[in-house]
Each structure stands twice: as C-alpha cells, then as structure tokens.
N, C-alpha and C positions, 0 to 999 in steps of 0.2 A: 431580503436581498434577492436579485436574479440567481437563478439556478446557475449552476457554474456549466460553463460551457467544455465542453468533453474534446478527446480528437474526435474526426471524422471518422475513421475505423480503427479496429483492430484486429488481426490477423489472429484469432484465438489459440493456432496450436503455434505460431512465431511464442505468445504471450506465456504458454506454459511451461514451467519448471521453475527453477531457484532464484529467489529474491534476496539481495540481502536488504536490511531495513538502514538504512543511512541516515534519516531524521525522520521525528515523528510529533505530533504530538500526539503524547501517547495516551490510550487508554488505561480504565483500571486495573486493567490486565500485565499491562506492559510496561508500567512504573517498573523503574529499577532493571528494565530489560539488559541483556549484554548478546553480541551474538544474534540476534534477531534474523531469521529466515523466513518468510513467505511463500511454499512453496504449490504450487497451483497444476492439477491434474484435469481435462477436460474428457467426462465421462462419455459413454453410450448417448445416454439419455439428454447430453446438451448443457448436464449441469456441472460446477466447479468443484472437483475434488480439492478441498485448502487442507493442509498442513503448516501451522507456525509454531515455531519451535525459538524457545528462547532460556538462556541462564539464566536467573532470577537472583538481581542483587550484584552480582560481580561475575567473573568470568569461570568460576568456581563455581558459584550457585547452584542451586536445583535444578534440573531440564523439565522446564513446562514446557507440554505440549497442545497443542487446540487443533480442534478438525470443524470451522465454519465449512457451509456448503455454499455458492457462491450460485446463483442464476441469471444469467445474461437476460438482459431484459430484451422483447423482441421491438423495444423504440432502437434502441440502440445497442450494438456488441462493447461499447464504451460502458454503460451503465449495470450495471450488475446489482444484484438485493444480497446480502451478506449474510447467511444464517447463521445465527449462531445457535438460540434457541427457537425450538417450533411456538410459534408460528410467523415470527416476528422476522422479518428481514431489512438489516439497516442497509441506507444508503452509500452506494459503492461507485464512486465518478473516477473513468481515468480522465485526467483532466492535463496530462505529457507525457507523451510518449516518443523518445526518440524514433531518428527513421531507423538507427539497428536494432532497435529493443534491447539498448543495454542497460539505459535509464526511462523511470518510470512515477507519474505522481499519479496518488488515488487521493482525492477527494470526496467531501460530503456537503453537501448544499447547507447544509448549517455553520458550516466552517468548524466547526467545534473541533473535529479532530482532520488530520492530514499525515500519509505516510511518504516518502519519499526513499526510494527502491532501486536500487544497481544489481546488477549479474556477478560486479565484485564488489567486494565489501567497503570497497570505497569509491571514489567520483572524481574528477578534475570539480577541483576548486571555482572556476570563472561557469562550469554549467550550473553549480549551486548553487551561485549567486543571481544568476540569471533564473533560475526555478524559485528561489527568494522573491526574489523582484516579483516575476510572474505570481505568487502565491499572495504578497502583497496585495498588488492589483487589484484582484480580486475578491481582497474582502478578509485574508486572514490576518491573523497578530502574531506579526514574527514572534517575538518574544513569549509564546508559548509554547515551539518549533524547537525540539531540542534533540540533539546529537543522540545516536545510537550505537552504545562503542563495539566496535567490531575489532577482533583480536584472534587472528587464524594463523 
C-alpha cells in the first residue's frame, strides 16, 4: 500500500498534553483497555516524553502504565518512531489533525493498528464518522476499529 499521507504540520508544543483514546485498534497491550490516556511531554533534547495510562479489563481494573519515547522524524514533525523497547522504533503517522487540536488520528503505514484521540473523552458523533470514512479510504478495516470506553 502507499504510505499514508500525514498533515502538513504539526505545531508540537499545541500537540503536547492529554489524549483520551476514543477508538483504536488496539494493541496487545490495550485489549481490554477502559480509560485510555495518551499523554505526550516534549523534552530538551526534541524527543517525546509518552505516558499511557489505562484500566485493564473494566473501569476498576489494574492501572497500567507505559512510558514509550516518541522522535519526531526530521522528513516530517507528522511522523514520529515510537520507542517502546531499545532499539526498535514503530511506525507513528498523524494522519488528522483538527485545526484546534481537539481531535487527532495516528496512524501506521501498515494499517494494522490506528488510535483515534480527543482532549475529551468523547467526540461529536458526525466527526467519527467522517474520520471512519477518512480511515476507510485509506486502506484500513473498519471492523477491527473498536470503541474505548471512557468513564470520568
């Protein structure tokens, strides 16, 4: 498939602070997630302080926490390498970003996984579906795109 096309910029200290995770397909990490946060620190050094923090199971759950390190690639402040473990950096595409940064999608060129991100824990209905659509488009499978229940 084509590389998925990114926006044109992003504003990286607009982009930093609190995500909630609104849908995803999720990682082996994130099965079962509730509560889902992303939340994004840009260092001295250029690189991505992440913090994601989620219940595990229900809203009750265990609090898992993850600290990936995120680096802006220098093709683009859209593309980022996603550490999780050294040495390995996965593919990190924003690929929507409203013009307030209230909403936000990260994509990966492999389509395998996609998160879909708000500043609140939920979205107007008719931009999801338009971000749907858009995600379509491009290559993913709705149907493995599933709801992140948030409960604040």
């Amino acid at each position: 498939m084509e590389p998925l096309q990114t926006v044109d910029r992003v504003d990286l200290d607009a982009f930093m602070g609190d995500w909630y995770v609104i849908a995803n397909i999720p990682t082996r990490i994130e099965k079962g997630a509730h509560n889902a946060i992303e939340n994004y620190r840009l260092d001295d050094d250029g690189s991505i302080a992440t913090t994601f923090t989620f219940h595990d199971g229900s809203f009750a759950g265990e609090l898992k926490t993850y600290n990936p390190r995120g680096f802006v690639s220098k093709e683009s402040d859209a593309i980022w390498g996603m550490q999780f473990i050294w040495p390995i950096k996965a593919d990190y595409r924003i690929v929507y970003l409203n013009e307030d940064y209230s909403v936000t999608v990260i994509g990966r060129n492999k389509r395998d996984y996609v998160w879909i991100m708000a500043r609140e824990p939920a979205i107007d209905a008719s931009e999801y579906a338009e971000i749907l659509d858009m995600l379509e488009s491009v290559g993913y499978d709705l149907s493995e795109i599933q709801l992140v229940p948030q409960k604040w």
